[in-house]
Every structure is written in structure tokens, then in C-alpha cells.
mmCIF file of the N, C-alpha and C atoms, coordinates in Angstrom:
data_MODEL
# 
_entry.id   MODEL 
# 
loop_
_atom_site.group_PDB 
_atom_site.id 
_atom_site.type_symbol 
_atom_site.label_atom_id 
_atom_site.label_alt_id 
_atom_site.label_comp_id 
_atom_site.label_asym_id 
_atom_site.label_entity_id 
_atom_site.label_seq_id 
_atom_site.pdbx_PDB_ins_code 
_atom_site.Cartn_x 
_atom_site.Cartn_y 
_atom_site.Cartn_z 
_atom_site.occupancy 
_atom_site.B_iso_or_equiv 
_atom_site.pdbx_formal_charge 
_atom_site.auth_seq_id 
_atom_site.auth_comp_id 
_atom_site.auth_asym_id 
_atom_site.auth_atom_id 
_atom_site.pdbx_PDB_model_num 
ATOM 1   N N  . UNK A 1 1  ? 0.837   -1.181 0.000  1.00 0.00 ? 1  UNK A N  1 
ATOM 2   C CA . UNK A 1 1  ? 0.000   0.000  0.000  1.00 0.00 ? 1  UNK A CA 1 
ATOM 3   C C  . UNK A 1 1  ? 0.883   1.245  0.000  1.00 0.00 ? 1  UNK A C  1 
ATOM 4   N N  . UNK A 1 2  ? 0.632   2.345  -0.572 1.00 0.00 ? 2  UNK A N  1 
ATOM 5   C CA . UNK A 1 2  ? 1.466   3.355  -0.850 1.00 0.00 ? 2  UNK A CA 1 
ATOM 6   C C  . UNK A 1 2  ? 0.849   4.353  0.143  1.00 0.00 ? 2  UNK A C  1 
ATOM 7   N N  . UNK A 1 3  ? 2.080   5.223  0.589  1.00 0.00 ? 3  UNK A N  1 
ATOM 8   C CA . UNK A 1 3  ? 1.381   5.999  1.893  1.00 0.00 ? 3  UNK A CA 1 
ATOM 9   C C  . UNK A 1 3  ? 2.229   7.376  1.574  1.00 0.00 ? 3  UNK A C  1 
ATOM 10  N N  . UNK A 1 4  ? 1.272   8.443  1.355  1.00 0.00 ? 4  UNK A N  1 
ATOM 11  C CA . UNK A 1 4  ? 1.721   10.045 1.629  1.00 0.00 ? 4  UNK A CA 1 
ATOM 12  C C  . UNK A 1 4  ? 2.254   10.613 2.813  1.00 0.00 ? 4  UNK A C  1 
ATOM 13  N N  . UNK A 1 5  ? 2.863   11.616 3.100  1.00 0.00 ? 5  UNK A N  1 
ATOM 14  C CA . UNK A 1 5  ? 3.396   12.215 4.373  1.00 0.00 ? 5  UNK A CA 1 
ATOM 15  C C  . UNK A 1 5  ? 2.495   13.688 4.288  1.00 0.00 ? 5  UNK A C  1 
ATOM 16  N N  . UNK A 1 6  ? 1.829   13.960 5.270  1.00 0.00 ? 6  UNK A N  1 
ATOM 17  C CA . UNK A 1 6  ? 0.651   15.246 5.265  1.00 0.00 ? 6  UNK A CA 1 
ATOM 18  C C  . UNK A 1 6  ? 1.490   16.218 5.247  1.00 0.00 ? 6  UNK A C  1 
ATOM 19  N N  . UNK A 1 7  ? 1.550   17.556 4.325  1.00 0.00 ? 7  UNK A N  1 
ATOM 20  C CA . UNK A 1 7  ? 2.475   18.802 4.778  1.00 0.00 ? 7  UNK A CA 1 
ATOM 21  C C  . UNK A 1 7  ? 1.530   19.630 5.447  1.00 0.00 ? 7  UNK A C  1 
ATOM 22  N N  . UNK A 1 8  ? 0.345   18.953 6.067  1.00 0.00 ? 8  UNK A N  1 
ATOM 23  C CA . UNK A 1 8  ? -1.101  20.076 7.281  1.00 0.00 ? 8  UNK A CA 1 
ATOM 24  C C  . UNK A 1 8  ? 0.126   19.106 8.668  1.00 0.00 ? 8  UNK A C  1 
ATOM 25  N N  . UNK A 1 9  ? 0.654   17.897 9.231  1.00 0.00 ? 9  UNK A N  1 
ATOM 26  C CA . UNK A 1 9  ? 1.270   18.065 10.140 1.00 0.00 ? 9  UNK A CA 1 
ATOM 27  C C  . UNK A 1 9  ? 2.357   17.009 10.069 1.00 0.00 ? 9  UNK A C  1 
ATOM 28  N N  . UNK A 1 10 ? 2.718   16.083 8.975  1.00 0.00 ? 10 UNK A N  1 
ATOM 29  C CA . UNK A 1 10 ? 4.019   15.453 8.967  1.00 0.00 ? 10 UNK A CA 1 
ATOM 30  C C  . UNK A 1 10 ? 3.680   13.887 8.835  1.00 0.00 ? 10 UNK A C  1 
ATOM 31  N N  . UNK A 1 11 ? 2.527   13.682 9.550  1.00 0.00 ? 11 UNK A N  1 
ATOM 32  C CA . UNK A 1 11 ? 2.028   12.318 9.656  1.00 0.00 ? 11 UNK A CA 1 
ATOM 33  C C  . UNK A 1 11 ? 1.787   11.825 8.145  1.00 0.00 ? 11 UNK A C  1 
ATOM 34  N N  . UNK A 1 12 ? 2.001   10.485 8.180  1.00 0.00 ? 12 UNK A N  1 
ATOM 35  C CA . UNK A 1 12 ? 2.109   9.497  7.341  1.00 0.00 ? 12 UNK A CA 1 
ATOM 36  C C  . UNK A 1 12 ? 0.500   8.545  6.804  1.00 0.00 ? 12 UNK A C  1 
ATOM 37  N N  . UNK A 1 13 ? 0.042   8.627  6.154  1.00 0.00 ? 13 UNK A N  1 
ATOM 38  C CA . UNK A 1 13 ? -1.169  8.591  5.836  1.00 0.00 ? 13 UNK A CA 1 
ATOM 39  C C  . UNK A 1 13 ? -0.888  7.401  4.419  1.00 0.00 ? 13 UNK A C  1 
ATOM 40  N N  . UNK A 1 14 ? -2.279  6.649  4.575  1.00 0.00 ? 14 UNK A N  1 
ATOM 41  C CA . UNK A 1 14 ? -2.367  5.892  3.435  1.00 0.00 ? 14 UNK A CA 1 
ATOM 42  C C  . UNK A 1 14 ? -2.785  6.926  2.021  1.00 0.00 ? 14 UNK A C  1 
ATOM 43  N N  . UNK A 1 15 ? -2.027  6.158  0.922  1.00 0.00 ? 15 UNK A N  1 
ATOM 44  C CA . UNK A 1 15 ? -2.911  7.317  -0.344 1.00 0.00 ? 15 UNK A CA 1 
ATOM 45  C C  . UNK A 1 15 ? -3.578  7.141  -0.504 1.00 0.00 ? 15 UNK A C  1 
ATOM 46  N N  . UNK A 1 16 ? -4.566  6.716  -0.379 1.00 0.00 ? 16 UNK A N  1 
ATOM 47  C CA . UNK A 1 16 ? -6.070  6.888  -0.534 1.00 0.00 ? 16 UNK A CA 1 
ATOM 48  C C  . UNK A 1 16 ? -6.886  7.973  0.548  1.00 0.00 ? 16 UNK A C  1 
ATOM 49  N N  . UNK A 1 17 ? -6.328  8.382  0.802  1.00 0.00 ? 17 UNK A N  1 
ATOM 50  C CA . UNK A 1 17 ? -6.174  9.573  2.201  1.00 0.00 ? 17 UNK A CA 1 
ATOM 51  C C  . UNK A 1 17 ? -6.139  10.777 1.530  1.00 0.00 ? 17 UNK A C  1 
ATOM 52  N N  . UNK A 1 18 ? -5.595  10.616 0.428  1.00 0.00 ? 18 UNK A N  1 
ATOM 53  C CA . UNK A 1 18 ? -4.807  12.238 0.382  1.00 0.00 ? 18 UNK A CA 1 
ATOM 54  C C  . UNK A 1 18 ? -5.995  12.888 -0.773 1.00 0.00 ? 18 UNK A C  1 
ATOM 55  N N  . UNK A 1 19 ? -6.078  14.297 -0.428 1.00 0.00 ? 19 UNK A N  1 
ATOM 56  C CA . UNK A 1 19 ? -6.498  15.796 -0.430 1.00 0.00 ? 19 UNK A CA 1 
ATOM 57  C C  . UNK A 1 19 ? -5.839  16.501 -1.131 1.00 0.00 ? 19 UNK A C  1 
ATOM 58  N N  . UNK A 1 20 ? -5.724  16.998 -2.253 1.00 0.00 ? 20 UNK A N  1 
ATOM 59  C CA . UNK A 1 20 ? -4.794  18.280 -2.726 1.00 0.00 ? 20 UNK A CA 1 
ATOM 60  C C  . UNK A 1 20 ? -5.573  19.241 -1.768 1.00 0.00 ? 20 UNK A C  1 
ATOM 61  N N  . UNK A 1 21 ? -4.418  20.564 -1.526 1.00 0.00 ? 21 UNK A N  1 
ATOM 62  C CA . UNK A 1 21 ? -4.784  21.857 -0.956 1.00 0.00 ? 21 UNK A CA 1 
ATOM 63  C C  . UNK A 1 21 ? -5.989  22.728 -1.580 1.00 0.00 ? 21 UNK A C  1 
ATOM 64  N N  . UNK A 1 22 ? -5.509  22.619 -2.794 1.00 0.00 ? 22 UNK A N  1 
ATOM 65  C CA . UNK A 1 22 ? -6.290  23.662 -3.817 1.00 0.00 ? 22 UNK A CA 1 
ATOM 66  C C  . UNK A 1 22 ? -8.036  23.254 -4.267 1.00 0.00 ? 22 UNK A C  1 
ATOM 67  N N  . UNK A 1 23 ? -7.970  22.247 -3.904 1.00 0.00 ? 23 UNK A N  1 
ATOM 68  C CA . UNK A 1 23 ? -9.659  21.579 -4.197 1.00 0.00 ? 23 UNK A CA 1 
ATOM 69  C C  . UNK A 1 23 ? -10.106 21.369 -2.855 1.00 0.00 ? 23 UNK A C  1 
ATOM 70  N N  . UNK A 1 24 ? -9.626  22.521 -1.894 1.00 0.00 ? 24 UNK A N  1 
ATOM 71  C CA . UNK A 1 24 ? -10.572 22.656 -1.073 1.00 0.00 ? 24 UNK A CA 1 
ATOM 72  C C  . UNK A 1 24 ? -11.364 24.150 -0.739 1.00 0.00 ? 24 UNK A C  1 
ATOM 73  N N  . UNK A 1 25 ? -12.515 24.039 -0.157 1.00 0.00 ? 25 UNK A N  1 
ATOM 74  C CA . UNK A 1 25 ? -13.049 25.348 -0.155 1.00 0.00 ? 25 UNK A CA 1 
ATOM 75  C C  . UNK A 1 25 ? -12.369 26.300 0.685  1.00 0.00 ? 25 UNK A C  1 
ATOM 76  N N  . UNK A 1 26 ? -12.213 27.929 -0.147 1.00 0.00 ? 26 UNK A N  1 
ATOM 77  C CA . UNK A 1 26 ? -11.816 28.451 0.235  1.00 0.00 ? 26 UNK A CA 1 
ATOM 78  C C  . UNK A 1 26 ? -11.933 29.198 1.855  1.00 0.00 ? 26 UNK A C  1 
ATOM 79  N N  . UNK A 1 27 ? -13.069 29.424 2.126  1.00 0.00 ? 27 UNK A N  1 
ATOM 80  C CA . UNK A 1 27 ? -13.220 29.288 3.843  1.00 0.00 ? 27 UNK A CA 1 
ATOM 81  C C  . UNK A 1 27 ? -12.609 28.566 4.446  1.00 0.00 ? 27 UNK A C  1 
ATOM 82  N N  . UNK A 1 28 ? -13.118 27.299 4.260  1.00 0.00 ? 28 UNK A N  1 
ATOM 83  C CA . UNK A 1 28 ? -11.938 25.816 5.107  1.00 0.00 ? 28 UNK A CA 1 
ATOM 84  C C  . UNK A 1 28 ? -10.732 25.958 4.889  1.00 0.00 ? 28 UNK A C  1 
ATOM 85  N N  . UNK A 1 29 ? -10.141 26.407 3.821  1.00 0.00 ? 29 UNK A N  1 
ATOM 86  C CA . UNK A 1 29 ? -9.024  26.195 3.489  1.00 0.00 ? 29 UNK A CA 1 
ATOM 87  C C  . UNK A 1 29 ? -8.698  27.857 4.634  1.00 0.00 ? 29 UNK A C  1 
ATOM 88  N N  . UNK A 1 30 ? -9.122  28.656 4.522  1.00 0.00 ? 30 UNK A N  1 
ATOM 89  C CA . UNK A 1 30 ? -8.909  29.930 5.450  1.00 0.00 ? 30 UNK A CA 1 
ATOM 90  C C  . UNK A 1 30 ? -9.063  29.783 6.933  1.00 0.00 ? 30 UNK A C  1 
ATOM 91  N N  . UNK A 1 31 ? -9.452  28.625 7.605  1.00 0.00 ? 31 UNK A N  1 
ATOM 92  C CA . UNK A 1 31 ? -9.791  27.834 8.945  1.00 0.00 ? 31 UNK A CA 1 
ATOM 93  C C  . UNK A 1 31 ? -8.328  27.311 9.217  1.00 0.00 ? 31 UNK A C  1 
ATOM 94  N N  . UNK A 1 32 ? -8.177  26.173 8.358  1.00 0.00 ? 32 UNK A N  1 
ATOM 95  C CA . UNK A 1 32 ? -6.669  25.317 8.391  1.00 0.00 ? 32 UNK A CA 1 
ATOM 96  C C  . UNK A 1 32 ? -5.739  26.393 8.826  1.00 0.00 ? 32 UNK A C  1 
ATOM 97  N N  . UNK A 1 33 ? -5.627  27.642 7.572  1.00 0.00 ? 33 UNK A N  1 
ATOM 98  C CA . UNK A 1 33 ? -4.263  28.085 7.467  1.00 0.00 ? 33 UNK A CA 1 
ATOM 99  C C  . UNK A 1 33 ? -4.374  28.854 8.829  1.00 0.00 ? 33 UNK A C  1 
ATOM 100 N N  . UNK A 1 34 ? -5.460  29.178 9.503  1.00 0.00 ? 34 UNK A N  1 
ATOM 101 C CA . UNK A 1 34 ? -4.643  29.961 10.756 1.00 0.00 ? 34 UNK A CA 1 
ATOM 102 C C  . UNK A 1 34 ? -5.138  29.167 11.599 1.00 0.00 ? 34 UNK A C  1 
ATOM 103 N N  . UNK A 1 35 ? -4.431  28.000 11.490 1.00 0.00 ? 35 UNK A N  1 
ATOM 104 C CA . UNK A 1 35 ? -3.921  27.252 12.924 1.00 0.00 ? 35 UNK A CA 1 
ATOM 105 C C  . UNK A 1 35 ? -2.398  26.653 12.455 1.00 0.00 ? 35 UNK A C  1 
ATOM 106 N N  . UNK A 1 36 ? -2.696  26.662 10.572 1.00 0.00 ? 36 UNK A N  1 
ATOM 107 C CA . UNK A 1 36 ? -1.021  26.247 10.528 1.00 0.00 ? 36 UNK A CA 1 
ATOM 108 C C  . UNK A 1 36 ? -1.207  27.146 9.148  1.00 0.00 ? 36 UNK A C  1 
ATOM 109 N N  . UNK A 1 37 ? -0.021  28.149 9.748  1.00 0.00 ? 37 UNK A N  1 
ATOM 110 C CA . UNK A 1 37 ? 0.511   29.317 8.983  1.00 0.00 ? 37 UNK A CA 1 
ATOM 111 C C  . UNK A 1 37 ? 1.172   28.616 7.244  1.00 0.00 ? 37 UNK A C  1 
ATOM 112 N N  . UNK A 1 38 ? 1.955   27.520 7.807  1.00 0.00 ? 38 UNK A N  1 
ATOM 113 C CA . UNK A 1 38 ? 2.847   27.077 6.579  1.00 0.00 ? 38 UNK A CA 1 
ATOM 114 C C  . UNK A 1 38 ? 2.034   26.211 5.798  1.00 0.00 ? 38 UNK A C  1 
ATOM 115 N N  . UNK A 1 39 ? 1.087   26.090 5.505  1.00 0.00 ? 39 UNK A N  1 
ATOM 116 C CA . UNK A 1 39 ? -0.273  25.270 4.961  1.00 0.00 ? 39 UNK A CA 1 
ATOM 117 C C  . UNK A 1 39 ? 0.036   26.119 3.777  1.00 0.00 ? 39 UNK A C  1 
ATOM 118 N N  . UNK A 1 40 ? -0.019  25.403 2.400  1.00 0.00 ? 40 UNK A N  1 
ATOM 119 C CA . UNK A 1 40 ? -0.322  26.099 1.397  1.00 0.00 ? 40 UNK A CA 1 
ATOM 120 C C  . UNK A 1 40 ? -1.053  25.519 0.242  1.00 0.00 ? 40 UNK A C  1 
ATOM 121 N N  . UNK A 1 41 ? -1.612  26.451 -0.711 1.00 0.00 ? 41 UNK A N  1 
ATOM 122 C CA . UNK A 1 41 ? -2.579  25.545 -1.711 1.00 0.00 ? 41 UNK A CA 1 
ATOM 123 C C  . UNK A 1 41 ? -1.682  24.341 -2.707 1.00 0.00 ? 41 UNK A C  1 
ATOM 124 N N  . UNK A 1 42 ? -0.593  24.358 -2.536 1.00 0.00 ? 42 UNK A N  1 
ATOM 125 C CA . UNK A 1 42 ? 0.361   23.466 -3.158 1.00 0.00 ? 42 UNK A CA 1 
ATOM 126 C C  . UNK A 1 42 ? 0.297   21.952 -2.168 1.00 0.00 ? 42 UNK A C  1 
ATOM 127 N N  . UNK A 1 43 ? 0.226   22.053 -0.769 1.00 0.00 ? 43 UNK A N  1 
ATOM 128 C CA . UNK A 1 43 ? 0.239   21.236 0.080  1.00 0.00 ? 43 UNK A CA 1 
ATOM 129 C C  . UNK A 1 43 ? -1.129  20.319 -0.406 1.00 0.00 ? 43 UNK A C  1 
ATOM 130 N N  . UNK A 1 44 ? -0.710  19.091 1.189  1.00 0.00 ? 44 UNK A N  1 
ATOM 131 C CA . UNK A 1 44 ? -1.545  18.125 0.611  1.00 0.00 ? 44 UNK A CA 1 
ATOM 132 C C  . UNK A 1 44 ? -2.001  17.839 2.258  1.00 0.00 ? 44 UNK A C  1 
ATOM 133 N N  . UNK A 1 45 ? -3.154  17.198 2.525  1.00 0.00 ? 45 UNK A N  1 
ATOM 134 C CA . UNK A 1 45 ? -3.470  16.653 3.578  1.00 0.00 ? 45 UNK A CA 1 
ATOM 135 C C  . UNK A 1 45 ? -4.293  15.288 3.463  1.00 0.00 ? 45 UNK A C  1 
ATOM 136 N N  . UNK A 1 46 ? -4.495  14.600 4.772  1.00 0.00 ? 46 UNK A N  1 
ATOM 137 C CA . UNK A 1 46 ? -5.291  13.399 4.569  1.00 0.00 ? 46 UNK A CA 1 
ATOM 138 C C  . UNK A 1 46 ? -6.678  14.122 4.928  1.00 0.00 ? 46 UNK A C  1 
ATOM 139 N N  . UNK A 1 47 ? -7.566  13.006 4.109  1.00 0.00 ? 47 UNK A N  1 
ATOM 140 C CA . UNK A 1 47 ? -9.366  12.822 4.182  1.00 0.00 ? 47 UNK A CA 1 
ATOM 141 C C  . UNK A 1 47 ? -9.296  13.249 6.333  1.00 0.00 ? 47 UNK A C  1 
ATOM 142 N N  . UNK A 1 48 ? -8.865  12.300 7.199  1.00 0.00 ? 48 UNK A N  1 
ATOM 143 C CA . UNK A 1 48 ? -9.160  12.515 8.406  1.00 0.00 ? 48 UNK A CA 1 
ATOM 144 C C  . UNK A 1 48 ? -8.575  13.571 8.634  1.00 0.00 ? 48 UNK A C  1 
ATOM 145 N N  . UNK A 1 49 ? -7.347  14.707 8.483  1.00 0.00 ? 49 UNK A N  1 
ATOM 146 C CA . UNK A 1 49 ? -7.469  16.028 8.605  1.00 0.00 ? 49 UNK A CA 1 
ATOM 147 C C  . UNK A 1 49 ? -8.254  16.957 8.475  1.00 0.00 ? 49 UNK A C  1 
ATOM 148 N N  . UNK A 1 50 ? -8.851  16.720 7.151  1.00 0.00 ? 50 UNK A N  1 
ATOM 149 C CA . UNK A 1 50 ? -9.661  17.457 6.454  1.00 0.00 ? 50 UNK A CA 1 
ATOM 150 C C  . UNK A 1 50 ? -11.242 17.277 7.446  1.00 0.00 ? 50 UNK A C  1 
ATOM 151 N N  . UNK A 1 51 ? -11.308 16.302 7.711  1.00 0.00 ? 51 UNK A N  1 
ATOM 152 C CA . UNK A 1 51 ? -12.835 16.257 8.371  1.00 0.00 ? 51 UNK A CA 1 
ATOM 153 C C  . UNK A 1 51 ? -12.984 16.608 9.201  1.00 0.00 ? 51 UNK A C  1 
ATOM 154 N N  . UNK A 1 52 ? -11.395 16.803 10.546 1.00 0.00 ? 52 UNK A N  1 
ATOM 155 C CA . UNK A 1 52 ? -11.256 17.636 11.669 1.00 0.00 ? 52 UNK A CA 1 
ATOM 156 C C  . UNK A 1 52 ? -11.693 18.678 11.599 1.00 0.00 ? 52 UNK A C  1 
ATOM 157 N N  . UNK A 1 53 ? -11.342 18.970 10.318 1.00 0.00 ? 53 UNK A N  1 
ATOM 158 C CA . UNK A 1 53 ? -11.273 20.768 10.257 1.00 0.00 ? 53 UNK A CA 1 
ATOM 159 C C  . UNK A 1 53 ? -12.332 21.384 9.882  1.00 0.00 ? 53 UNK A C  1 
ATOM 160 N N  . UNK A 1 54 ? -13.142 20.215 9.115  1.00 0.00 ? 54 UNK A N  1 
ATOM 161 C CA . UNK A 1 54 ? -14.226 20.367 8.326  1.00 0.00 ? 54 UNK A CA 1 
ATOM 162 C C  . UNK A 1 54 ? -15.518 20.353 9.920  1.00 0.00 ? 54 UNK A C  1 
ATOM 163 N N  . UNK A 1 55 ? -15.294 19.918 10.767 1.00 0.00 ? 55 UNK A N  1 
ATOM 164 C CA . UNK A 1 55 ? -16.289 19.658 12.197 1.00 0.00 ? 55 UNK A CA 1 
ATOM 165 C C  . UNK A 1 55 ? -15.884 20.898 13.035 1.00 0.00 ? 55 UNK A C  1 
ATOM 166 N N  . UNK A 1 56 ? -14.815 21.672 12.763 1.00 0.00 ? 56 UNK A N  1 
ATOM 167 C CA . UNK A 1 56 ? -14.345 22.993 13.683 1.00 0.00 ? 56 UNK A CA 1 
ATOM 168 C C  . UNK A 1 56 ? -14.799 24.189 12.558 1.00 0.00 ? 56 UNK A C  1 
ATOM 169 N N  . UNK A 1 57 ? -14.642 23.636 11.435 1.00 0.00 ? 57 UNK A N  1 
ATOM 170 C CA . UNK A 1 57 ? -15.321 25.218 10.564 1.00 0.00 ? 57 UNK A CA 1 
ATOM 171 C C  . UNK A 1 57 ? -17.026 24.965 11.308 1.00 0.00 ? 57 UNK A C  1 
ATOM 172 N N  . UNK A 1 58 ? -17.880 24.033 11.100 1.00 0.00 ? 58 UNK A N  1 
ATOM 173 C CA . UNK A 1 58 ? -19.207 24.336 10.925 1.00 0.00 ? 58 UNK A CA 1 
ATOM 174 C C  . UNK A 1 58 ? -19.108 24.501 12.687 1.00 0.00 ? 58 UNK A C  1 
ATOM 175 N N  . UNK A 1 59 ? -18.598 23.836 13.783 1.00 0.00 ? 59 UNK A N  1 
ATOM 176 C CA . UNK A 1 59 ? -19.379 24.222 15.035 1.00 0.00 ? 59 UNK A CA 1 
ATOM 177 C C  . UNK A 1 59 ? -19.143 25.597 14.862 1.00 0.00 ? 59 UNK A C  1 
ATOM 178 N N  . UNK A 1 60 ? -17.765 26.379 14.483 1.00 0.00 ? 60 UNK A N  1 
ATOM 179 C CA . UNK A 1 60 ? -17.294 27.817 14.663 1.00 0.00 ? 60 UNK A CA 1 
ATOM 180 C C  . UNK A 1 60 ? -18.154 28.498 14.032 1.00 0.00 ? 60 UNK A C  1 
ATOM 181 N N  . UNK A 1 61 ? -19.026 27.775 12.694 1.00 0.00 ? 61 UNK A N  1 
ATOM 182 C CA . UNK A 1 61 ? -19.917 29.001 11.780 1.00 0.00 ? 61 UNK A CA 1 
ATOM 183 C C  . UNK A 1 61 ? -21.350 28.495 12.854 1.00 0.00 ? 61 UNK A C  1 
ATOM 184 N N  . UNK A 1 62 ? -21.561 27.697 13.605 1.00 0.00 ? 62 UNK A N  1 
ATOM 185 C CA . UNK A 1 62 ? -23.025 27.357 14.235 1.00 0.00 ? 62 UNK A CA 1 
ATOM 186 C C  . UNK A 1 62 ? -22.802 28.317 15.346 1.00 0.00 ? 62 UNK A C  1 
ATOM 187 N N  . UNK A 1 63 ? -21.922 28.226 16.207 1.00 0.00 ? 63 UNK A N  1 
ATOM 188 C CA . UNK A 1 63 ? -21.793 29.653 17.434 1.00 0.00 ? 63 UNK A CA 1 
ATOM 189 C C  . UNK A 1 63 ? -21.927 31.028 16.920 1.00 0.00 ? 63 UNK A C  1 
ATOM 190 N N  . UNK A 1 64 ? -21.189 31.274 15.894 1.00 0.00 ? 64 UNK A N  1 
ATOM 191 C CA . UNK A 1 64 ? -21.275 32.598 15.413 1.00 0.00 ? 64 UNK A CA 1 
ATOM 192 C C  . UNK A 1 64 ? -22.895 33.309 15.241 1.00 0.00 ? 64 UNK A C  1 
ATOM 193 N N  . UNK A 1 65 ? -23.442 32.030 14.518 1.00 0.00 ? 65 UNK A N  1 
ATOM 194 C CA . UNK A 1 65 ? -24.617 32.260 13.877 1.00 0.00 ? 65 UNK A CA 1 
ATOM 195 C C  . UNK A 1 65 ? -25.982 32.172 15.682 1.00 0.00 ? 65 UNK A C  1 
ATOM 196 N N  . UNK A 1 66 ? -25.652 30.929 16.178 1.00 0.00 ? 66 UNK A N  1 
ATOM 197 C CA . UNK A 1 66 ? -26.599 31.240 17.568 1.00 0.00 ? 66 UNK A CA 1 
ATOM 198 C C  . UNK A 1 66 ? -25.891 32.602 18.708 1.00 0.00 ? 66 UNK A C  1 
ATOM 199 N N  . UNK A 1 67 ? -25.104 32.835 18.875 1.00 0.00 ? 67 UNK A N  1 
ATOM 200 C CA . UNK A 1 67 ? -24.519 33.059 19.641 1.00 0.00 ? 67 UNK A CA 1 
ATOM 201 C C  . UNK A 1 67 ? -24.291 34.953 19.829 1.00 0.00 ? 67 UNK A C  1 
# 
């Protein structure tokens, strides 16, 4: 099985995991980068990064919006 290295934090991920930077939405992708500055649309992350981040964009847009 062939396995990527994430440049969102170093970890080693199966390829079937992997995310280009740039085919993600630009909000999310504006979430990621300010928690990691060196994130770029060239970078790559795994599917389970992405869904972390993807569960901290919407609670952060659900508080905003009740709150």
C-alpha cells in the first residue's frame, strides 16, 4: 500500500487519504491556514485532517450564527 506524508502536520497517511490543498473550499481552506501558517494551496493533507477541520469550521460558523 502506498502511503503520503501530510504537509497540514508530517504524519504518514495511506494514499487513498490524500487531499490536494487547492480543491478545497476556500473558507476551510482559510480555517486550516490559521492554525497552521505554513499550509499552502500546493500542500496536501489526509481525508481525516480534512474532516477535523471540516467539524471545527461548521461548530465555529453554528456559534457565530446562535450566539
Amino acid at each position: 500500500m502506498q502511503k503520503f506524508t501530510s504537509d497540514l502536520t508530517g504524519t504518514e497517511f495511506s494514499s487513498d487519504q490524500r487531499v490536494e490543498a487547492r480543491g478545497i473550499r476556500p473558507e476551510l481552506f482559510e480555517k486550516i491556514k490559521s492554525e497552521h501558517p505554513h499550509f499552502t494551496k500546493e500542500g496536501c493533507l489526509s481525508l481525516t485532517e480534512l474532516n477535523e477541520f471540516r467539524n471545527k469550521y461548521i461548530t465555529s460558523t453554528l456559534q457565530k450564527d446562535i450566539g
